[in-house]
N, CA, C and O atoms as CSV, one atom per row, in Angstrom:
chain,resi,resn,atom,element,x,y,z
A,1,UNK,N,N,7.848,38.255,19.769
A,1,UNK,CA,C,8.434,38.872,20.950
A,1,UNK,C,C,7.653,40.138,21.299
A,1,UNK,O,O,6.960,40.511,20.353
A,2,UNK,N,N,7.541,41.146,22.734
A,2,UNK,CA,C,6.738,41.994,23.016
A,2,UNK,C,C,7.860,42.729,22.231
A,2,UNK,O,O,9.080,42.711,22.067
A,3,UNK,N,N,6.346,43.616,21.707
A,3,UNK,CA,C,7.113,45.189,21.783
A,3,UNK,C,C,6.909,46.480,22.392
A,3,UNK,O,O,5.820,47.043,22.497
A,4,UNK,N,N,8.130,46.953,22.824
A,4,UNK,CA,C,8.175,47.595,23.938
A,4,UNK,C,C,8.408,49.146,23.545
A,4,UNK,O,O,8.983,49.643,22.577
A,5,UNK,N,N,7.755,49.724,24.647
A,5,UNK,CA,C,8.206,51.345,24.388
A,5,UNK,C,C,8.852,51.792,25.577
A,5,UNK,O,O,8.894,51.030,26.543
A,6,UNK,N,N,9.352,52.909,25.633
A,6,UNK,CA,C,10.769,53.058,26.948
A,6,UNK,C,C,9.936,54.766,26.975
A,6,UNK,O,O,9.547,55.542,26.103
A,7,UNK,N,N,9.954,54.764,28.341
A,7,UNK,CA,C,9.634,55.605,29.222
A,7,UNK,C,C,10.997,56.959,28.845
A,7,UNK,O,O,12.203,56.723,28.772
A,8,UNK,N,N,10.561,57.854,28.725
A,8,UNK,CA,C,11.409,59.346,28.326
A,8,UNK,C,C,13.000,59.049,29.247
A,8,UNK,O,O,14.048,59.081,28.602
A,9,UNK,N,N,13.026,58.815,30.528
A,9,UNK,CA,C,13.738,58.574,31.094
A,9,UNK,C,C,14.857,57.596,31.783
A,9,UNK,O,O,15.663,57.677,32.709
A,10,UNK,N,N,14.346,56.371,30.551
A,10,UNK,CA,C,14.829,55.878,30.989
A,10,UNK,C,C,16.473,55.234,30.586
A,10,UNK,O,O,17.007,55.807,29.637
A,11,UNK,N,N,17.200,54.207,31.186
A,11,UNK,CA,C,18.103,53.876,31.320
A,11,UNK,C,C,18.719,53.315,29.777
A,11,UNK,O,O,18.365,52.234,29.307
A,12,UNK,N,N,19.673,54.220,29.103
A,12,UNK,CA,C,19.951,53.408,27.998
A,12,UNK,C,C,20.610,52.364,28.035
A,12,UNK,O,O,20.278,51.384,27.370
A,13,UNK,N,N,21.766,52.380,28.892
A,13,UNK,CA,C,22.671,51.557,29.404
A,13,UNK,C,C,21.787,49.751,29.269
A,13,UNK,O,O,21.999,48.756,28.577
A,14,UNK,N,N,20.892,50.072,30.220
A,14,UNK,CA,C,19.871,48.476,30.381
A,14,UNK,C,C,19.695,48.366,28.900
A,14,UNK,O,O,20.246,47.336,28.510
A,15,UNK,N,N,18.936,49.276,27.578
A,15,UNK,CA,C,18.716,48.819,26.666
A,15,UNK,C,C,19.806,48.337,26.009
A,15,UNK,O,O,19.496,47.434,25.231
A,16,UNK,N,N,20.917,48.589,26.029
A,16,UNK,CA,C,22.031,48.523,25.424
A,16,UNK,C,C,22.250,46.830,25.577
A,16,UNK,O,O,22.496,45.900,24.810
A,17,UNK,N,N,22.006,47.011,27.053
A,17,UNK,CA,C,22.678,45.325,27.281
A,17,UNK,C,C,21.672,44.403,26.688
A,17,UNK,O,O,21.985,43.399,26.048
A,18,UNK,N,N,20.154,44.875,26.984
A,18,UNK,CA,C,19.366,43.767,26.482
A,18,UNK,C,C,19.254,43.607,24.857
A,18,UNK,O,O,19.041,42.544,24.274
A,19,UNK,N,N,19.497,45.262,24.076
A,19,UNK,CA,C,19.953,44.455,22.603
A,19,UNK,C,C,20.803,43.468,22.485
A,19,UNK,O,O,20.440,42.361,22.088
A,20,UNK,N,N,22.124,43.764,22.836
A,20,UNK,CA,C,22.957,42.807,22.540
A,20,UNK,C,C,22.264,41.276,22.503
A,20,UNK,O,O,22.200,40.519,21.535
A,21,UNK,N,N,21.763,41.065,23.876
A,21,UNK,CA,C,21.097,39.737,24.271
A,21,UNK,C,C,19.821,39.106,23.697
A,21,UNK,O,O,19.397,37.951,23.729
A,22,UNK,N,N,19.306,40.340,23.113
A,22,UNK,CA,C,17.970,40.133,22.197
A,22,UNK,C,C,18.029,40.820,21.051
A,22,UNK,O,O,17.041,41.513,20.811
A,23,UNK,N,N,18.955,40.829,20.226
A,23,UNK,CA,C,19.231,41.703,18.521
A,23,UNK,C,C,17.857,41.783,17.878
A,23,UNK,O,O,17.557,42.651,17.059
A,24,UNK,N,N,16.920,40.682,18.363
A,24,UNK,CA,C,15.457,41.108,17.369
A,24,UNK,C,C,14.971,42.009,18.137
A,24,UNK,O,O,13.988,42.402,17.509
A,25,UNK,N,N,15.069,43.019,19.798
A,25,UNK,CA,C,14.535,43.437,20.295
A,25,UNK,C,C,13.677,44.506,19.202
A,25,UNK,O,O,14.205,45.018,18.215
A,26,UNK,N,N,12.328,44.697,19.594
A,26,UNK,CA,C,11.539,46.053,19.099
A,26,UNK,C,C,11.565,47.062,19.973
A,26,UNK,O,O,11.016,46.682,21.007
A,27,UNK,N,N,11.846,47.892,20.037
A,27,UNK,CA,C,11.436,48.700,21.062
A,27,UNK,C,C,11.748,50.471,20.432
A,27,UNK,O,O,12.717,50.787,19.742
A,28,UNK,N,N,10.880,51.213,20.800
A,28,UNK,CA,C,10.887,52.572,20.670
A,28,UNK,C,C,11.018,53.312,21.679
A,28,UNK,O,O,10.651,52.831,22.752
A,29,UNK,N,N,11.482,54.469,21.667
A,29,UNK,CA,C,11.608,55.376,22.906
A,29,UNK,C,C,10.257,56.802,22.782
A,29,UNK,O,O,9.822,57.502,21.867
A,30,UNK,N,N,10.110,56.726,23.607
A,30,UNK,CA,C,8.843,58.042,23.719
A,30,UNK,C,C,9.203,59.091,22.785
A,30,UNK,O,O,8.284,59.453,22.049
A,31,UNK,N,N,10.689,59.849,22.594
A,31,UNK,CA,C,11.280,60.867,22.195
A,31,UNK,C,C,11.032,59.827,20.461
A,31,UNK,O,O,10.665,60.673,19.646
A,32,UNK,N,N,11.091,58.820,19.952
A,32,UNK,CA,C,11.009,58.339,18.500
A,32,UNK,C,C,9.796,58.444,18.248
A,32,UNK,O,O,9.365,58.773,17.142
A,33,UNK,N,N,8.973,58.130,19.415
A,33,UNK,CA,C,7.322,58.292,18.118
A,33,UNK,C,C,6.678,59.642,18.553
A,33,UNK,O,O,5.464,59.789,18.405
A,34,UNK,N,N,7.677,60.929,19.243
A,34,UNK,CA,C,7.267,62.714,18.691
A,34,UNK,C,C,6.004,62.556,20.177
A,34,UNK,O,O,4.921,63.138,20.241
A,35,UNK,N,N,6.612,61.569,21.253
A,35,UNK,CA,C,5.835,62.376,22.499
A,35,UNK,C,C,6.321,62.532,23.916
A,35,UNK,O,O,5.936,62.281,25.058
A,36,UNK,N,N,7.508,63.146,23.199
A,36,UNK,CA,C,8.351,63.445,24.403
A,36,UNK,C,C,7.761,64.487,25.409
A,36,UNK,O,O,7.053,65.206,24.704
A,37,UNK,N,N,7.708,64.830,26.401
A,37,UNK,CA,C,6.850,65.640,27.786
A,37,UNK,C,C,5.502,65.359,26.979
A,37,UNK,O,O,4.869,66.264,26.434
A,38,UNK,N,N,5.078,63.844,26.952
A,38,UNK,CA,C,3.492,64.287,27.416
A,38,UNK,C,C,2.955,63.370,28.858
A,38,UNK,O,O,3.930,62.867,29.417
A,39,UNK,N,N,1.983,63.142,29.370
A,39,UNK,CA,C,1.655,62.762,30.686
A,39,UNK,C,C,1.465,60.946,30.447
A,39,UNK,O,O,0.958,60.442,29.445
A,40,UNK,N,N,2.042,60.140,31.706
A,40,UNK,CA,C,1.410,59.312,31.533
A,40,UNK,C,C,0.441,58.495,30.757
A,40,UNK,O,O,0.473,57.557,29.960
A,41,UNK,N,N,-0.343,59.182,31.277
A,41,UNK,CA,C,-1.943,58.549,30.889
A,41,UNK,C,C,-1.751,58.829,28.726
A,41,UNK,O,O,-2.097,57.838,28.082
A,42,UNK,N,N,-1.437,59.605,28.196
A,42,UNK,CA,C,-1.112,59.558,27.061
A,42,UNK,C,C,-0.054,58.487,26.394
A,42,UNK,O,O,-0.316,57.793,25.411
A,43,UNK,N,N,0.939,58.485,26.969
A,43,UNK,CA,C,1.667,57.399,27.067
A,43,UNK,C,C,1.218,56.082,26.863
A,43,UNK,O,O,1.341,55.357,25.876
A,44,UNK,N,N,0.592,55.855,28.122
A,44,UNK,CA,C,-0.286,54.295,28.429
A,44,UNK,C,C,-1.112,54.422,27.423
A,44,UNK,O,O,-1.197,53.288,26.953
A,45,UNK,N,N,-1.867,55.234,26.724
A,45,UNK,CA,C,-3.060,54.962,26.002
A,45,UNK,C,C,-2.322,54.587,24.363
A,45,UNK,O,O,-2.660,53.594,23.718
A,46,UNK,N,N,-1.379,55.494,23.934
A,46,UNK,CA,C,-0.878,55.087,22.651
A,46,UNK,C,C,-0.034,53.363,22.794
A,46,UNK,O,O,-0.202,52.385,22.066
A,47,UNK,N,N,0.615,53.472,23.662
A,47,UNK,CA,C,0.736,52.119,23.998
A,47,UNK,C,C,0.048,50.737,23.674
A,47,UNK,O,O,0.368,49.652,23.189
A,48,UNK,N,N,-0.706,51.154,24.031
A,48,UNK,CA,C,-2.327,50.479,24.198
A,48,UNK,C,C,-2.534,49.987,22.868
A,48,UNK,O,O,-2.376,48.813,22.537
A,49,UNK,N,N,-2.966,51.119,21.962
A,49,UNK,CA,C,-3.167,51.759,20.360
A,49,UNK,C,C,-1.843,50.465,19.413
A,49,UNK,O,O,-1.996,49.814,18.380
A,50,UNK,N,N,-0.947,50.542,20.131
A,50,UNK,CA,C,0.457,50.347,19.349
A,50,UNK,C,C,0.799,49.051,19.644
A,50,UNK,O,O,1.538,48.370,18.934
A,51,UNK,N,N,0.079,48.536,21.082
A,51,UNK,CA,C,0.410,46.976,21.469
A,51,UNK,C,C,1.966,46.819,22.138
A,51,UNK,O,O,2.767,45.908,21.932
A,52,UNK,N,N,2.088,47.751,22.818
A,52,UNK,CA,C,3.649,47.970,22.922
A,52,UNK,C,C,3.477,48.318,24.765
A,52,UNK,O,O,2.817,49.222,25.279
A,53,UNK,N,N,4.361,47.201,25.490
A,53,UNK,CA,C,4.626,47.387,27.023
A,53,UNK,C,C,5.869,48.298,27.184
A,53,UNK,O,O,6.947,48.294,26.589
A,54,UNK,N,N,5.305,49.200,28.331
A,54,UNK,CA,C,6.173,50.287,28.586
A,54,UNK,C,C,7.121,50.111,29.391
A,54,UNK,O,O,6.722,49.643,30.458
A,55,UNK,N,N,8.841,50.385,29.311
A,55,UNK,CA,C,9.364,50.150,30.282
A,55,UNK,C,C,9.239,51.489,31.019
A,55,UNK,O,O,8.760,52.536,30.583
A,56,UNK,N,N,9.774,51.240,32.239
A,56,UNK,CA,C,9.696,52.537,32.966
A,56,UNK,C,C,10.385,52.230,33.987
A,56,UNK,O,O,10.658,51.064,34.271
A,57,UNK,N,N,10.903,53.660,34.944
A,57,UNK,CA,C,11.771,53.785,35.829
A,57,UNK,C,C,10.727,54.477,36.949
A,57,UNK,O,O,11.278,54.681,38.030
A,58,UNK,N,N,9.400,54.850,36.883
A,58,UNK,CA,C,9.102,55.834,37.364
A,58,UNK,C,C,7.146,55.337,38.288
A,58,UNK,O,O,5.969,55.418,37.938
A,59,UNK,N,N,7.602,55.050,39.030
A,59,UNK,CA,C,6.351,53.927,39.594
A,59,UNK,C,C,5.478,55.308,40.411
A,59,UNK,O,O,4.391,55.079,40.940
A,60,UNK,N,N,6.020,56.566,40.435
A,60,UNK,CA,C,5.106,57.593,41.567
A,60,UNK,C,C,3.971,57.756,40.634
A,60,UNK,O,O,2.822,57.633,41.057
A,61,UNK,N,N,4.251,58.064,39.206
A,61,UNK,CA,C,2.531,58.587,38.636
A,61,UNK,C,C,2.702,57.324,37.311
A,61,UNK,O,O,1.566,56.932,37.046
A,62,UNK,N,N,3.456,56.807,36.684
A,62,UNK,CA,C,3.359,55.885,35.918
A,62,UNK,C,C,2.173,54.264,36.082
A,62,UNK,O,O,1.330,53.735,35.358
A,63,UNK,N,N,2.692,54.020,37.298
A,63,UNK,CA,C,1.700,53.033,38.041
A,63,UNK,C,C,0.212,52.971,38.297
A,63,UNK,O,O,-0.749,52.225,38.111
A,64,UNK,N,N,0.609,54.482,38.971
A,64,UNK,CA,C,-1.029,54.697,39.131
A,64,UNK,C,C,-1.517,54.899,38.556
A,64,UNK,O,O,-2.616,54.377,38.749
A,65,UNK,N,N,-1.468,55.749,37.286
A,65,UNK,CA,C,-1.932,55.734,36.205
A,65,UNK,C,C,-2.443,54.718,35.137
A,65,UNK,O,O,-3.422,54.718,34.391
A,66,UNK,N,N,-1.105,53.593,35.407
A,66,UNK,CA,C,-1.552,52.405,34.781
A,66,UNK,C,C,-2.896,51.904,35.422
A,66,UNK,O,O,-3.815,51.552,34.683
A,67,UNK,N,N,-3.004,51.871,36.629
A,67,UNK,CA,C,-3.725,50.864,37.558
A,67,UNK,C,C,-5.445,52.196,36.964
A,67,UNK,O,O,-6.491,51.635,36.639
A,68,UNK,N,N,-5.407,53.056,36.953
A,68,UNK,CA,C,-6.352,53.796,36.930
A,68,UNK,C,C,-6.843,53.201,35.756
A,68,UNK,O,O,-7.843,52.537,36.031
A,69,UNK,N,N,-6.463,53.146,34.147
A,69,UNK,CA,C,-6.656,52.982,33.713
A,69,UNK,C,C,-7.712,51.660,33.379
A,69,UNK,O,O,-8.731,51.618,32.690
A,70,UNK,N,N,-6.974,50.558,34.217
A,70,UNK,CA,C,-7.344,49.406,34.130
A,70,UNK,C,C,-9.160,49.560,35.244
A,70,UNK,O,O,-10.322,49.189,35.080
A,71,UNK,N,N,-8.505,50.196,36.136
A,71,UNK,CA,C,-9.778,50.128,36.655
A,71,UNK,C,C,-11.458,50.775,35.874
A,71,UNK,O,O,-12.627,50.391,35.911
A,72,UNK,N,N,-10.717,51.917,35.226
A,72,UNK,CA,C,-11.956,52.039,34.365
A,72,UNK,C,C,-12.353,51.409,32.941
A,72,UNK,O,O,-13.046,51.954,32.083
A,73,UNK,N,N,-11.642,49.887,32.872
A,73,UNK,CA,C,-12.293,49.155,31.503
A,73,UNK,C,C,-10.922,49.600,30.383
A,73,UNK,O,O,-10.599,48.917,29.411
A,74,UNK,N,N,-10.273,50.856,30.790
A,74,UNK,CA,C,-9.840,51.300,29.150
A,74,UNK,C,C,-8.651,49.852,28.971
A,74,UNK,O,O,-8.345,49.010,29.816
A,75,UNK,N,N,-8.179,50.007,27.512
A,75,UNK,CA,C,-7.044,49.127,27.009
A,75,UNK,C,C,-5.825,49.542,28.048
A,75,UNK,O,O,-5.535,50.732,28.173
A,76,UNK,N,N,-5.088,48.470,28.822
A,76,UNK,CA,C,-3.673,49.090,29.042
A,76,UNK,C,C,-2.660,47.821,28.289
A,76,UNK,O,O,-2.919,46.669,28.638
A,77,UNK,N,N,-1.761,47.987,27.483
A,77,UNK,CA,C,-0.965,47.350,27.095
A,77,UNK,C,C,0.145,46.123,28.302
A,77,UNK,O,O,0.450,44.930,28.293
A,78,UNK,N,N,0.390,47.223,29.118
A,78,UNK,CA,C,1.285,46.687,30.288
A,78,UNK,C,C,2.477,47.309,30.595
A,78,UNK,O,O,3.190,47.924,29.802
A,79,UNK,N,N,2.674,47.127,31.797
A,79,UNK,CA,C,3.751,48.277,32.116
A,79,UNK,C,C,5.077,47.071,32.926
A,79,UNK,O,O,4.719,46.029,33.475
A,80,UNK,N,N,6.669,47.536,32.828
A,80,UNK,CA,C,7.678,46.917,33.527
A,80,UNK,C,C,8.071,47.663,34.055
A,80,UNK,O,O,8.617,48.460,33.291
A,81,UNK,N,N,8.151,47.973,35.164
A,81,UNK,CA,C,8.347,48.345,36.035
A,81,UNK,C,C,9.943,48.831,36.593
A,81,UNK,O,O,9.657,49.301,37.694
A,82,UNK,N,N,11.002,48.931,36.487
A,82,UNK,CA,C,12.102,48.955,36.847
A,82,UNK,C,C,13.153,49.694,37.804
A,82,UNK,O,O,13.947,50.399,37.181
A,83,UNK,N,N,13.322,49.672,39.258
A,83,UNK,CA,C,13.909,50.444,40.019
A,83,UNK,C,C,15.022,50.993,39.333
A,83,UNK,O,O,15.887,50.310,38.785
A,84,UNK,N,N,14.986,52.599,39.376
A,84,UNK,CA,C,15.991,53.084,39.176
A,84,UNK,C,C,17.725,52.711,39.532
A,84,UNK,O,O,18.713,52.764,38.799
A,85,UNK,N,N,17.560,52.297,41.084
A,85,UNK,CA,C,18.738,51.727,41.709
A,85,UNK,C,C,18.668,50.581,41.235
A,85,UNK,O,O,19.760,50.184,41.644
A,86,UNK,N,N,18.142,49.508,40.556
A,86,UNK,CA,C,18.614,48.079,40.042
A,86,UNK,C,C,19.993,48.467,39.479
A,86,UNK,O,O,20.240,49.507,38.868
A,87,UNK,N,N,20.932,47.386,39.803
A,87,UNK,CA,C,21.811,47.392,39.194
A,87,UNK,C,C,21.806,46.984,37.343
A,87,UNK,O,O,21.097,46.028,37.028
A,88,UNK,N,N,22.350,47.493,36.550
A,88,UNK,CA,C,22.398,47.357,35.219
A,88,UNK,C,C,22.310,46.018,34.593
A,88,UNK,O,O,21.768,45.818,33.506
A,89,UNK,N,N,22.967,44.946,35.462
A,89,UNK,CA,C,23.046,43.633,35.220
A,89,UNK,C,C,21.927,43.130,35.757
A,89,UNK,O,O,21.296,42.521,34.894
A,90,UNK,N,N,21.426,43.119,36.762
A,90,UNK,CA,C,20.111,42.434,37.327
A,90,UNK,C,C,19.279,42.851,36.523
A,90,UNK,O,O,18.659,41.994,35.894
A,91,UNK,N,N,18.976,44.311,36.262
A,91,UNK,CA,C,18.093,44.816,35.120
A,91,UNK,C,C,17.800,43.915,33.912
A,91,UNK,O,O,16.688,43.433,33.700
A,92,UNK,N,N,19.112,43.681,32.967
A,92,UNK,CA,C,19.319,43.370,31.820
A,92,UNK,C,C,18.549,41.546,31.817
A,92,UNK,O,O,17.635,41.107,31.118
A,93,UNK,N,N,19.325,40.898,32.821
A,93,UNK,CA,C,18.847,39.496,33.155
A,93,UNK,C,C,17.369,39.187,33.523
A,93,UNK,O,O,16.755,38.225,33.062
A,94,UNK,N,N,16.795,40.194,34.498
A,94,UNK,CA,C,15.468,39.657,34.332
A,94,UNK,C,C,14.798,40.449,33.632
A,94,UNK,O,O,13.640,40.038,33.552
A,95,UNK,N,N,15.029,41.802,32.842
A,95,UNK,CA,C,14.443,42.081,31.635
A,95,UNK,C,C,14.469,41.133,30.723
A,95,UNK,O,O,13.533,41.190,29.925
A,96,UNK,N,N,15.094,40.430,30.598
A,96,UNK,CA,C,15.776,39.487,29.006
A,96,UNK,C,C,14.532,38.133,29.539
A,96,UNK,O,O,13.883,37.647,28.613
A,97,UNK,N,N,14.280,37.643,30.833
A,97,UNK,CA,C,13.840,36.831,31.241
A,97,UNK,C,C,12.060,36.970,30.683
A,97,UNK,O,O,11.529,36.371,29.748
A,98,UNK,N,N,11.450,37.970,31.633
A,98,UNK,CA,C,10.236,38.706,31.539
A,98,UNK,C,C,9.977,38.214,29.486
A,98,UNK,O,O,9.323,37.309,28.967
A,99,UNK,N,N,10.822,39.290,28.892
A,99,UNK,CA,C,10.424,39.074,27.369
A,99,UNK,C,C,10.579,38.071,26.772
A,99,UNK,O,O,9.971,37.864,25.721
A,100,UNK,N,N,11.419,37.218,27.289
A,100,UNK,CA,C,11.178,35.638,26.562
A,100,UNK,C,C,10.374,34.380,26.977
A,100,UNK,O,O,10.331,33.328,26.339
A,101,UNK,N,N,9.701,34.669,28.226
A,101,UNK,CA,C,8.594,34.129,28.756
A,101,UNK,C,C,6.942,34.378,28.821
A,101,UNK,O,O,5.897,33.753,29.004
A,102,UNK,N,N,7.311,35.388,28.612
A,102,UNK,CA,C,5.902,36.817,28.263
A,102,UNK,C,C,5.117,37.164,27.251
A,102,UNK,O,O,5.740,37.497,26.243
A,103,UNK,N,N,3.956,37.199,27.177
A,103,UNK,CA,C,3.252,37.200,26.560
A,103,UNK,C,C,2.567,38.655,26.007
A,103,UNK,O,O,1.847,39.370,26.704
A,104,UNK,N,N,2.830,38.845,25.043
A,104,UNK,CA,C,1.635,40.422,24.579
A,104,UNK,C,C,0.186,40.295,25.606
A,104,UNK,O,O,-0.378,41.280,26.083
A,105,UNK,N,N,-0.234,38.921,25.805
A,105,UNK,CA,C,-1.523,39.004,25.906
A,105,UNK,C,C,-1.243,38.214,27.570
A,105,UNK,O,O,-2.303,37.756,27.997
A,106,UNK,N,N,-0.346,38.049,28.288
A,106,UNK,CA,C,0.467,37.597,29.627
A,106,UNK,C,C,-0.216,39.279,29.950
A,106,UNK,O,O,-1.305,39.353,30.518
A,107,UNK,N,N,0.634,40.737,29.476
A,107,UNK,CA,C,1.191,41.445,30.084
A,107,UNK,C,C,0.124,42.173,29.995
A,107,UNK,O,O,0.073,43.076,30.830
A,108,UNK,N,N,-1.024,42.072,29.045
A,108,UNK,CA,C,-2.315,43.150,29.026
A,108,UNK,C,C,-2.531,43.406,30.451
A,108,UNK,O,O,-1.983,42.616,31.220
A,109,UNK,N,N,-3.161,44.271,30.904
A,109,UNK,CA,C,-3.921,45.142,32.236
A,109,UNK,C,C,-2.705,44.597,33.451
A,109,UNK,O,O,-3.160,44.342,34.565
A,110,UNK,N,N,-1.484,44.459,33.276
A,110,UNK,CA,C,-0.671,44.193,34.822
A,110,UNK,C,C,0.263,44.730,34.388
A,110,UNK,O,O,0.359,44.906,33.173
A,111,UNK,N,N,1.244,45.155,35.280
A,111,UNK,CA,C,2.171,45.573,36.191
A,111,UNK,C,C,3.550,44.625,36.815
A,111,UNK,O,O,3.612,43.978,37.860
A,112,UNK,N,N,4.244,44.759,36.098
A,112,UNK,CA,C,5.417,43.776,36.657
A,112,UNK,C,C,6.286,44.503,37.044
A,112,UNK,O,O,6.545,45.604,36.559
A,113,UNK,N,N,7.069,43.765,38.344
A,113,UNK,CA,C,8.118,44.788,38.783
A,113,UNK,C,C,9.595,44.459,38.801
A,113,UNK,O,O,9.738,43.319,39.242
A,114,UNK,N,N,10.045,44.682,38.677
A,114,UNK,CA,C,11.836,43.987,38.739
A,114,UNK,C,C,12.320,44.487,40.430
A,114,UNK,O,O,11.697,45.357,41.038
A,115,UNK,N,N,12.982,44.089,40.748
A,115,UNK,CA,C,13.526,42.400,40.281
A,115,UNK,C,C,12.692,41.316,40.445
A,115,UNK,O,O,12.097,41.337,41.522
A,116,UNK,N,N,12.477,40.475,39.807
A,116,UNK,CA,C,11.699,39.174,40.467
A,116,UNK,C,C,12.103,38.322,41.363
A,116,UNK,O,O,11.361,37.409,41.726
């Protein structure tokens, strides 16, 4: 299954539901592996390092950053994308969808967005 890292900000509520629905979920939060306020681009790169797709709420510098990355050759793991306004349930369902169809090596250098 991917493993995932969660953006500083984001929604526990969604993780909550998708443990339940996925008990093997992996996933870490930015604040667990000691890099809480650092930028993007640090983010994406340990990611990278760790093999771990980022969820995120935050598409203004997260994205572009991703996309930058990719454009200059470096590793990007992969980023999910998730509107803040998704409702909690749409969230949870096609989050749960995405990771059981998805590939570590599906999600290298792209960008997925919810909802599908």
């Amino acid at each position: 299954m991917i493993r995932l890292l969660t953006d500083e900000n984001f929604d526990n509520n969604i993780l909550r539901g998708l443990s339940r629905r996925l008990p093997h979920l992996d996933f870490v939060s930015v604040g667990d592996v000691g890099l809480a306020g650092s930028s993007d681009l640090v983010l994406l790169r340990w990611a990278a390092n760790e093999q771990r797709i980022i969820l995120t709420h935050d598409i203004k510098t997260m994205v572009p950053d991703a996309n930058q990355l990719v454009a200059q050759g470096e590793p990007m793991a992969g980023v999910i994308f998730i509107p803040d306004r998704l409702a909690i349930g749409r969230a949870v369902n096609d989050l749960e969808l995405v990771l059981k169809t998805y590939t570590e090596s599906d999600m290298r250098d792209s960008i997925e967005y919810l909802p599908l």
